[in-house]
VEXVO-415364 format. One line per 4 residues: number of its first residue (from 1); their letters; for each residue x, y, z of N, C-alpha, C. Coordinates in pm, 1 decimal, padded with zeros to 6 digits, always signed. Layout:
N
NUM> A> X Y Z X Y Z X Y Z  ...
end
This chain:
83
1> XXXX> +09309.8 -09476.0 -00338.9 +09194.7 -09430.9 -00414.2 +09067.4 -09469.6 -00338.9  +08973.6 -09388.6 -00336.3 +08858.4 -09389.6 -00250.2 +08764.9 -09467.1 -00365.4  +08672.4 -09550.1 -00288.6 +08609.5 -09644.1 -00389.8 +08436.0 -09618.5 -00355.2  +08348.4 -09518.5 -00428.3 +08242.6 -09523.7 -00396.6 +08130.3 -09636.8 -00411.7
5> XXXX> +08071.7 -09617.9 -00371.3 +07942.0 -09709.2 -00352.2 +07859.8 -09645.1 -00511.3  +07837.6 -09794.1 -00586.3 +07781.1 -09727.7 -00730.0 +07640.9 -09845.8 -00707.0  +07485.4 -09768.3 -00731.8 +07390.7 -09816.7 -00752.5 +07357.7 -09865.4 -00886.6  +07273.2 -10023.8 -00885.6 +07206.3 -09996.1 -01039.8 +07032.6 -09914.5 -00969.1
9> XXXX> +06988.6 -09918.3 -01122.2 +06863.9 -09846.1 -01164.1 +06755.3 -09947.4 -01047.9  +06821.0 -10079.7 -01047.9 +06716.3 -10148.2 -00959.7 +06701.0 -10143.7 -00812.4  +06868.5 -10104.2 -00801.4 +06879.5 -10073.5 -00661.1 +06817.4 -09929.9 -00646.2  +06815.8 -09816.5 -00707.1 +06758.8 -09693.6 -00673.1 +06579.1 -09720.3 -00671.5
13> XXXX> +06544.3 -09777.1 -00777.4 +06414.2 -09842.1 -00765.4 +06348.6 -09931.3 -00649.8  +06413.4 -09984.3 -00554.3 +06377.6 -10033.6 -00410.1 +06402.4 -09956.3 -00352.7  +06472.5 -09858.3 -00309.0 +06539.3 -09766.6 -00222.3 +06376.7 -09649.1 -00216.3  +06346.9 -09625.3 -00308.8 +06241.7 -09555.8 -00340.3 +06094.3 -09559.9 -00341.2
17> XXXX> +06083.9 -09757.8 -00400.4 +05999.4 -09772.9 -00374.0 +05885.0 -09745.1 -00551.1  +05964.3 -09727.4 -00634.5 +05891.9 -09690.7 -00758.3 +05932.4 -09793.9 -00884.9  +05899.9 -09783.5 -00992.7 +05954.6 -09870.7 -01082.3 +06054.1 -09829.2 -01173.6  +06140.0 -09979.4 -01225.5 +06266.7 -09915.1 -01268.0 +06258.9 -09812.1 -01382.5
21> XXXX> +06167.0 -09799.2 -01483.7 +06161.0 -09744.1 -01587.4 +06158.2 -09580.4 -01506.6  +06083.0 -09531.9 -01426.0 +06066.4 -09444.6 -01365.4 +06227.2 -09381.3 -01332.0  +06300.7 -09464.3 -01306.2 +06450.7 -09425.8 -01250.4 +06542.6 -09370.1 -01387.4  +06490.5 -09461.6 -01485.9 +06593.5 -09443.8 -01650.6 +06509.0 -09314.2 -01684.1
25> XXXX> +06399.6 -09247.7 -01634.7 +06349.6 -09137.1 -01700.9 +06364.7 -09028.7 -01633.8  +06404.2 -09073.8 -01525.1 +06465.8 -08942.1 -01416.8 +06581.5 -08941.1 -01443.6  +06660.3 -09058.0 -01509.6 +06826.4 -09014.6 -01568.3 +06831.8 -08959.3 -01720.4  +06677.5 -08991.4 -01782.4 +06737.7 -08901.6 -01912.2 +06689.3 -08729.0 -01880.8
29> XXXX> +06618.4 -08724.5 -01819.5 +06600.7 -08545.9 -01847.3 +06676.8 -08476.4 -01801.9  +06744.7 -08373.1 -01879.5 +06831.6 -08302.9 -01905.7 +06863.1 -08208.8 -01718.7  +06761.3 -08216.2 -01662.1 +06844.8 -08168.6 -01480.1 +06814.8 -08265.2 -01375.5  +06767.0 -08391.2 -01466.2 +06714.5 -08505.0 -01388.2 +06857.2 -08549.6 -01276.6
33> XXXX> +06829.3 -08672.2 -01246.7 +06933.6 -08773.7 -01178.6 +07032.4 -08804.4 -01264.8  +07140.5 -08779.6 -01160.8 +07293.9 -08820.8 -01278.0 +07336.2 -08929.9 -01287.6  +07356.3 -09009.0 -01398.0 +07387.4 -09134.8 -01395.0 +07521.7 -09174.5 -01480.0  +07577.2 -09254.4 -01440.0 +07690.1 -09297.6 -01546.0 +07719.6 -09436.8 -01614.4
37> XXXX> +07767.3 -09403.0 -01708.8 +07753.2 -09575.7 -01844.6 +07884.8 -09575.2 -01813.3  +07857.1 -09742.4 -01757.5 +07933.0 -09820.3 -01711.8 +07959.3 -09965.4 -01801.5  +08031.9 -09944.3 -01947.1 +07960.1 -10026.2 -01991.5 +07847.8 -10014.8 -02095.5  +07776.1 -10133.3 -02074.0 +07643.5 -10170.5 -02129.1 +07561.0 -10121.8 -02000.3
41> XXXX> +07529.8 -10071.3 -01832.1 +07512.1 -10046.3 -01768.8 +07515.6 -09905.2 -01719.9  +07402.5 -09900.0 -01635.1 +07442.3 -09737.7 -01572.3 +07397.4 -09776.5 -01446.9  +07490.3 -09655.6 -01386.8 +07504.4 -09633.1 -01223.7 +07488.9 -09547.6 -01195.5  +07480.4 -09571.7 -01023.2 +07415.7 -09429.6 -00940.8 +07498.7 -09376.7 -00846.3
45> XXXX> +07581.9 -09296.1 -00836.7 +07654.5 -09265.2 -00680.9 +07523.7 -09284.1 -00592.1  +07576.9 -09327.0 -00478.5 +07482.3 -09303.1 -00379.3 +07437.1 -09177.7 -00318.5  +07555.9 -09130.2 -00262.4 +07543.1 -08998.4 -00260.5 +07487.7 -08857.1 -00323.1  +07502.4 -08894.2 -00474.8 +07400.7 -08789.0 -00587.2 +07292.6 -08833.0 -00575.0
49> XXXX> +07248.6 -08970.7 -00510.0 +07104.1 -09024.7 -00555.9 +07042.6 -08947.4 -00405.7  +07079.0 -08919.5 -00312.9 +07069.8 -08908.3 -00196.2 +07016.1 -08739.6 -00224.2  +07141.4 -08705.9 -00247.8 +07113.8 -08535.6 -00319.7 +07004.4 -08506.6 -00360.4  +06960.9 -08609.9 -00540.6 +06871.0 -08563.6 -00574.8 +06752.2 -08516.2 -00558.9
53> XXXX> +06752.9 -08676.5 -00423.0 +06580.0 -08679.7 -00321.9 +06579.4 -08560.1 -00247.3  +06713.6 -08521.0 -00201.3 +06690.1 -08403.2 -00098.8 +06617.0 -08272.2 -00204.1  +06647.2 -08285.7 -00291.1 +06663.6 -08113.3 -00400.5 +06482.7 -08151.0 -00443.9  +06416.7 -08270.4 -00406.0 +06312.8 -08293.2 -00461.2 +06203.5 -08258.3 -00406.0
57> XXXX> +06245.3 -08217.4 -00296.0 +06135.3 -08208.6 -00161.9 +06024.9 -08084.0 -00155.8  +05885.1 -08126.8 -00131.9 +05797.0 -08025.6 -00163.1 +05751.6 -07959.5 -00052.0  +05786.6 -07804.1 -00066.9 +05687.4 -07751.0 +00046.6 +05577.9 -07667.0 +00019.9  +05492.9 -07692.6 +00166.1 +05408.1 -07652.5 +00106.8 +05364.7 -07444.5 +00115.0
61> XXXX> +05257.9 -07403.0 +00068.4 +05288.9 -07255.9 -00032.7 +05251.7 -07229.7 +00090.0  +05309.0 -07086.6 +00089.1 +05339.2 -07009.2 +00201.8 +05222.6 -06901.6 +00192.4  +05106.7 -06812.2 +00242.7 +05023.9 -06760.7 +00201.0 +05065.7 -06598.1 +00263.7  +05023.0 -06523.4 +00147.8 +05056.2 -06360.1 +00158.8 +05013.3 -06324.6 +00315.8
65> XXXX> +05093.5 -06245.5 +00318.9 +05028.1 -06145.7 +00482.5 +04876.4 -06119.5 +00399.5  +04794.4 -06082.6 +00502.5 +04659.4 -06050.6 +00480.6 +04554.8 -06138.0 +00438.2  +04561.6 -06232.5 +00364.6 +04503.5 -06354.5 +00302.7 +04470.4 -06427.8 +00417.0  +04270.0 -06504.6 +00397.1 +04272.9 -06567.1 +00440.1 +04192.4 -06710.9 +00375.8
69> XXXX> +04212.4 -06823.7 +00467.1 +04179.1 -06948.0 +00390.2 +04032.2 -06993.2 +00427.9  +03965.1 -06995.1 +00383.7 +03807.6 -07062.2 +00449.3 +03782.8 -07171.2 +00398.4  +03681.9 -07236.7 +00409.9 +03651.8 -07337.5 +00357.5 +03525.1 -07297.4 +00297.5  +03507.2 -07350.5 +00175.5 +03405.9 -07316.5 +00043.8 +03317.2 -07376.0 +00145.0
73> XXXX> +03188.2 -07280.2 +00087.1 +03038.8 -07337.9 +00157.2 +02940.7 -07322.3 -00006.9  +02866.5 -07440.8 -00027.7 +02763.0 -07385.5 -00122.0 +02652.5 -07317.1 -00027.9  +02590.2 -07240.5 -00163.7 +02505.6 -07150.0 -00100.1 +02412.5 -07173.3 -00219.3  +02220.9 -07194.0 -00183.3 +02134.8 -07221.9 -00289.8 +02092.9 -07136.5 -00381.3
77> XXXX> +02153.5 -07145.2 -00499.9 +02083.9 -07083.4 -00559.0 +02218.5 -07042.1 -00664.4  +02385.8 -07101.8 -00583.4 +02492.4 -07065.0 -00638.2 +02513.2 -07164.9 -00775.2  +02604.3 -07050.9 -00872.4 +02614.8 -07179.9 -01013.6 +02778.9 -07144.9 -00986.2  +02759.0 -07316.1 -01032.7 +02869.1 -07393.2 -01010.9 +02965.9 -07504.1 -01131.9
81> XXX> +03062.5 -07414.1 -01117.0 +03109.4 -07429.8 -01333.7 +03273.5 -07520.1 -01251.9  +03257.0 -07601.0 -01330.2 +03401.3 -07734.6 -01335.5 +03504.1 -07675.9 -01384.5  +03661.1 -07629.7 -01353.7 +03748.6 -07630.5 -01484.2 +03765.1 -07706.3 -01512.5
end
């Protein structure tokens, strides 16, 4: 029998670099991080935790053919509204 490597919440919480509560709230939402009760305890495959970070990754937006990007200039006399 193959014996994986099982994380706690504290170990995924150094690995990451964030706090533990942060880790128990990425295991309760419903497509969050998968975790399993072990116990009074929950664990992490390493490997799903590994997954998850990969599936998390942001890129950045890709812009239409034709579009272009400038950089805003004020101009005097322009009104200028906050959302």
């Amino acid at each position: 029998m193959i014996q994986e490597t099982m994380l706690t919440a504290q170990d995924v919480a150094a690995r990451w670099g964030v706090c533990v509560q942060t880790v128990y709230r990425l295991a309760a939402k419903r497509d969050g991080l998968p975790a399993y009760k072990v116990g009074r305890c929950i664990r992490f495959k390493a490997d799903e935790v590994a997954a998850y970070l990969e599936n998390q990754a942001v890129k950045p937006p890709e812009l239409e053919p034709g579009m272009k990007v400038g950089r805003f200039q004020y101009k005097p006399g322009m009104k200028v509204v906050s959302i």
